[in-house]
C-alpha positions as CSV (number, residue, x, y, z in Angstrom):
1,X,22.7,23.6,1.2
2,X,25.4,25.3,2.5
3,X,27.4,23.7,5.5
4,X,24.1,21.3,6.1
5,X,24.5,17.9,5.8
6,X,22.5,14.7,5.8
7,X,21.7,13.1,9.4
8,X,18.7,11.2,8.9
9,X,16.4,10.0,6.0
10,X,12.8,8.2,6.4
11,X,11.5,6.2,3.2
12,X,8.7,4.5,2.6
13,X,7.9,1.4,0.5
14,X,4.9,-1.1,0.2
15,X,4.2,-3.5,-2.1
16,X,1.2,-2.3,-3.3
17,X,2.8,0.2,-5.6
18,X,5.3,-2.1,-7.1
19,X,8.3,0.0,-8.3
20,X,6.5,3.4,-8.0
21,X,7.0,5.9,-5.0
22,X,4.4,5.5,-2.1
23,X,2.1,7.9,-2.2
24,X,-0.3,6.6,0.5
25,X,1.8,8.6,3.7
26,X,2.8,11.8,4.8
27,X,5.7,12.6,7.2
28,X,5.9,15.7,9.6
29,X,7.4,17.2,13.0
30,X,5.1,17.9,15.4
31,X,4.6,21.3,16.7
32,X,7.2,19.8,19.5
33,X,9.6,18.4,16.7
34,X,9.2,21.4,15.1
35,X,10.6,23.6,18.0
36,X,12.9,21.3,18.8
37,X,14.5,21.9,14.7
38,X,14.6,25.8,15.6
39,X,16.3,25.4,18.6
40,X,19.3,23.3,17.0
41,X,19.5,24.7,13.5
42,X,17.7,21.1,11.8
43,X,15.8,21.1,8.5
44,X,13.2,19.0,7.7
45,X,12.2,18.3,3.9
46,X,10.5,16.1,1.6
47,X,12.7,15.1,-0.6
48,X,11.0,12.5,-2.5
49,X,7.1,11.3,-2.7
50,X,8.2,8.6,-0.3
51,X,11.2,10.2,1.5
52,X,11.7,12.7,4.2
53,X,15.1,14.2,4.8
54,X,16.6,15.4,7.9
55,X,19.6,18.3,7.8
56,X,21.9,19.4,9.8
57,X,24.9,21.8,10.2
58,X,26.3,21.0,13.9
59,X,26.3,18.5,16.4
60,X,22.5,17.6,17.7
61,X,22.4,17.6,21.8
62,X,22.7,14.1,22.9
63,X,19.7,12.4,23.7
64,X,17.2,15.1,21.8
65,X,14.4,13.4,20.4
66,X,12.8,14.6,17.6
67,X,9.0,13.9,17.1
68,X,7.2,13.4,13.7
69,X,3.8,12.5,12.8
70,X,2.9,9.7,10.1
71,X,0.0,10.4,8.9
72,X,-2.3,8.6,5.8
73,X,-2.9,10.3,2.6
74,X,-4.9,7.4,1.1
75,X,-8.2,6.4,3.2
76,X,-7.7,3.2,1.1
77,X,-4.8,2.2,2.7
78,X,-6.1,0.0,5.3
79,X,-7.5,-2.2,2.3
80,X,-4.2,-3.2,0.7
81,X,-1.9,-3.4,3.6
82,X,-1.3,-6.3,5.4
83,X,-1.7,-5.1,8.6
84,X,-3.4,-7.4,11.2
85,X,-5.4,-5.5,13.6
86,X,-4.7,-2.0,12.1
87,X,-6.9,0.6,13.2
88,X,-6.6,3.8,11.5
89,X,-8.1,5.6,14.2
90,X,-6.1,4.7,17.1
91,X,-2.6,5.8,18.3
92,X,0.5,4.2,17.1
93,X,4.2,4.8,17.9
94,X,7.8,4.0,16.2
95,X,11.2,4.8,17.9
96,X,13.9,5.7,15.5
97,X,17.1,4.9,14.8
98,X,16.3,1.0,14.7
99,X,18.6,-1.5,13.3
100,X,20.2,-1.2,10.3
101,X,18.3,-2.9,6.9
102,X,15.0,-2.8,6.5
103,X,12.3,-2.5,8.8
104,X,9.2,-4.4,8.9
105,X,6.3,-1.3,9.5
106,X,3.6,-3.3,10.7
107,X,5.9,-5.3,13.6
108,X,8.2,-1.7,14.4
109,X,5.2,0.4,14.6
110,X,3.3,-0.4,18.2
111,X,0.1,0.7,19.4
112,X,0.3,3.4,22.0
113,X,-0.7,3.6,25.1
114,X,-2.7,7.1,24.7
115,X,-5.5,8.2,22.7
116,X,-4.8,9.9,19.4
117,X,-4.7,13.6,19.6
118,X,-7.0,15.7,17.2
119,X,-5.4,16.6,14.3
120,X,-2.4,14.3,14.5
121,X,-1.3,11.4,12.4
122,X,-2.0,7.8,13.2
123,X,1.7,7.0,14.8
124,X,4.2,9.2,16.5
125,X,7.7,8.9,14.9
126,X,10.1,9.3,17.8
127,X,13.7,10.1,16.6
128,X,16.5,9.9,19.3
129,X,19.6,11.9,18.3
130,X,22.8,10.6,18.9
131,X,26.6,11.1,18.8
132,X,27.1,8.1,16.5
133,X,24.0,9.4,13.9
134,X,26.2,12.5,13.6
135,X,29.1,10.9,13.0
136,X,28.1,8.8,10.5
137,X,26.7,11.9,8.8
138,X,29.7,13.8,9.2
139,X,31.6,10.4,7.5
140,X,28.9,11.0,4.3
141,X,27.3,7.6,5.2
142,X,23.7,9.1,7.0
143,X,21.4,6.0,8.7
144,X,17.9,5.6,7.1
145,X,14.9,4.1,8.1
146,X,13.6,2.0,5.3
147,X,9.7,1.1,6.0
148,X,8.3,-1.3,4.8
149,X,4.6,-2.2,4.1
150,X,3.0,-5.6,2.9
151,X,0.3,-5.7,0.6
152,X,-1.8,-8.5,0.9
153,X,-2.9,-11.3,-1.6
154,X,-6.7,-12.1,-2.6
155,X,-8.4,-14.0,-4.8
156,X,-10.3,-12.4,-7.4
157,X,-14.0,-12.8,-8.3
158,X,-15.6,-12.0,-11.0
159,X,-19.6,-11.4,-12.1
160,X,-20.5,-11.5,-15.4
161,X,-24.1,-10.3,-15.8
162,X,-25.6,-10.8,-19.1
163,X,-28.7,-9.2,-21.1
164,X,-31.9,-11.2,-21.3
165,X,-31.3,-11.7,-25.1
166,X,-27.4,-12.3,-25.2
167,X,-27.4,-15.5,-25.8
168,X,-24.3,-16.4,-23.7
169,X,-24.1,-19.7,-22.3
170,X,-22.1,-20.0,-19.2
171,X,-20.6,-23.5,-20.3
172,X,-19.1,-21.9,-23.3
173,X,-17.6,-18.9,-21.3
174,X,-14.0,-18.5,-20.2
175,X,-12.4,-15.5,-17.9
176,X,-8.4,-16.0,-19.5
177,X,-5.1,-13.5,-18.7
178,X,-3.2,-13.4,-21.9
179,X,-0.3,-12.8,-20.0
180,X,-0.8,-16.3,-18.3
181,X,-0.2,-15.3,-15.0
182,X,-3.6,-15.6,-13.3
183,X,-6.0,-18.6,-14.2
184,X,-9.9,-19.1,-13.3
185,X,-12.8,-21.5,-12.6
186,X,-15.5,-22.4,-14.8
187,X,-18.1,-20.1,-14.4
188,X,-21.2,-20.9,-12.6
189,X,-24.5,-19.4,-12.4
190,X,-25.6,-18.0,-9.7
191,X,-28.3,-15.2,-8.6
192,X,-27.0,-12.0,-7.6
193,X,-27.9,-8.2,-7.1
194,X,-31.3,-9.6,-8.5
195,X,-29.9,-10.8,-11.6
196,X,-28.8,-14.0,-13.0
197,X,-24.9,-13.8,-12.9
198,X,-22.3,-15.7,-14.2
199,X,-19.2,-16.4,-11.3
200,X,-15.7,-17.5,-12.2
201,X,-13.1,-17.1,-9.3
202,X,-9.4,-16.9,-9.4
203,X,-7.2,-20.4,-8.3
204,X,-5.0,-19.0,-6.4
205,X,-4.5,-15.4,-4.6
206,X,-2.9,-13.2,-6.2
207,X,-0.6,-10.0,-4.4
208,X,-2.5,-6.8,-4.5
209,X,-0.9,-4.0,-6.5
210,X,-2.3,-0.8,-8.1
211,X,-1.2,-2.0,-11.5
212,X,-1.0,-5.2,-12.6
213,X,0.8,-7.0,-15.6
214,X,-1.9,-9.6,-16.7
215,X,-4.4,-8.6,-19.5
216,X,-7.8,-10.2,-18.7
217,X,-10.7,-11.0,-21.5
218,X,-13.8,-12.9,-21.6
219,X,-14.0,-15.3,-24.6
220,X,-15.5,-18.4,-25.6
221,X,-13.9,-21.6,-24.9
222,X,-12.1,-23.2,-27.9
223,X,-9.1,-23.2,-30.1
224,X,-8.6,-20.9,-33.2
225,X,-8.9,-17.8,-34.5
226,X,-12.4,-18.0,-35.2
227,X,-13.2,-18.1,-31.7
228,X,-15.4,-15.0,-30.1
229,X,-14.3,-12.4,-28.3
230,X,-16.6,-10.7,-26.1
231,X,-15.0,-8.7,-23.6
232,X,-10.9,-8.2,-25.4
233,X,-10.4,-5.9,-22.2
234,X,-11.9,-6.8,-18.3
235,X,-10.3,-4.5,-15.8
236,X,-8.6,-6.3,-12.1
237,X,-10.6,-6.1,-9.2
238,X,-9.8,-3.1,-6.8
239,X,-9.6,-3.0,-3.2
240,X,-13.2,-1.8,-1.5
241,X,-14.8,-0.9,-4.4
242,X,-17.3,-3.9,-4.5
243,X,-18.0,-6.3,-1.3
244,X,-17.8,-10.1,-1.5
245,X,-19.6,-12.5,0.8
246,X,-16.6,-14.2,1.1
247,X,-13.3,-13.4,3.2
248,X,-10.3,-12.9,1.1
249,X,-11.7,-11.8,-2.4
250,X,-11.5,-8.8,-4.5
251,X,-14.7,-8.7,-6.4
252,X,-15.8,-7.2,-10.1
253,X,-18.8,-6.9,-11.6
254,X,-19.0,-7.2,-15.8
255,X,-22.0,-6.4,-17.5
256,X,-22.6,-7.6,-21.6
């Protein structure tokens, strides 16, 4: 990019996504941040699906702060981020550069004492430029702000609910991950959206993610190969897809 160089980068991780790129936010100068660019020659790109790059080709004016919106791209977001008291709705703020490492989004990122303006994201990033930022970029060695989101754990529930002439007996019923990584409950019957339902639950929480490596199937209790099969595939729970009466479970719904 000609004589530009590096003096800021913003990325974005959460737990939810595992090893893929967050794809839940959006970064953006505001229309102040984005006169504030013109004036001083700055770009500001997207350089990743998770990162947002800031270039320059001379010396920023001491003190200069540069404001960005974060915004959500996912209304889901709220539902697999461990956030306590997040409020998509209100107004947030982060002040930039922070310490080096890692930085903790849900403590960094403080509620604001304004309203949220229409049409703005949910927190105002607030960039302060300084000597040793361009330095560093001048030295090749750019900071970064490294967010990071939680996802939170759940257990999971599941409702099997079987035809009047299946013949299943709940007794003889087992939920298993062939991967061995989550285990469940006997199942118990139960009444529920009006039918007879079959209810197995999870041991333990397990950490939210948008794709998980267990392989879930519903089969009769046993040993051997002669043992039935009658679900080989049951998909994981998702976040708000299906309500539970119950704080802290994910729930799915299986019909046979």
């Amino acid at each position: 990019m000609g004589d530009y160089h590096i003096l800021y980068r913003i990325k974005v991780v959460h737990d939810y996504f595992g090893k893929r790129s967050c794809t839940a936010l959006q970064c953006r100068p505001t229309p102040q941040g984005w006169a504030l660019a013109r004036r001083r020659g700055l770009l500001f790109l997207q350089t990743a699906e998770d990162e947002w790059t800031l270039f320059s080709h001379a010396a920023p004016a001491e003190g200069d702060v540069l404001t960005m919106d974060l915004s959500l791209a996912d209304p889901a977001f709220p539902l697999y981020t461990a956030w306590e008291g997040f409020r998509p709705s209100a107004a947030y703020v982060l002040e930039l550069p922070a310490s080096a490492g890692t930085i903790e989004a849900a403590v960094a990122i403080r509620p604001a004492d304004r309203k949220r303006g229409i049409g703005s994201g949910f927190c105002t990033v607030a960039l302060r430029l300084t000597k040793e930022m361009q330095e560093l970029a001048e030295a090749g060695m750019p900071q970064q702000a490294l967010l990071h989101f939680p996802a939170p754990s759940a257990r999971w529930e599941y409702l099997l609910v079987p035809r009047p002439a299946s013949g299943m007996d709940a007794s003889r019923l087992v939920l298993e991950d062939t991967a061995g990584t989550v285990e469940f409950s006997a199942f118990t019957v139960q009444s529920a959206y009006g039918r007879e339902a079959y209810r197995t639950v999870s041991e333990s929480p397990v950490p939210m993610r948008e794709t998980y490596g267990c392989c879930l199937r519903l089969a009769e209790r046993g040993e051997g190969k002669r043992r039935r099969v009658f679900l080989p595939y049951v998909d994981p729970p998702q976040p708000g897809r299906l309500l539970s009466e119950e704080k802290g479970i994910l729930r799915q719904v299986c019909y046979y």
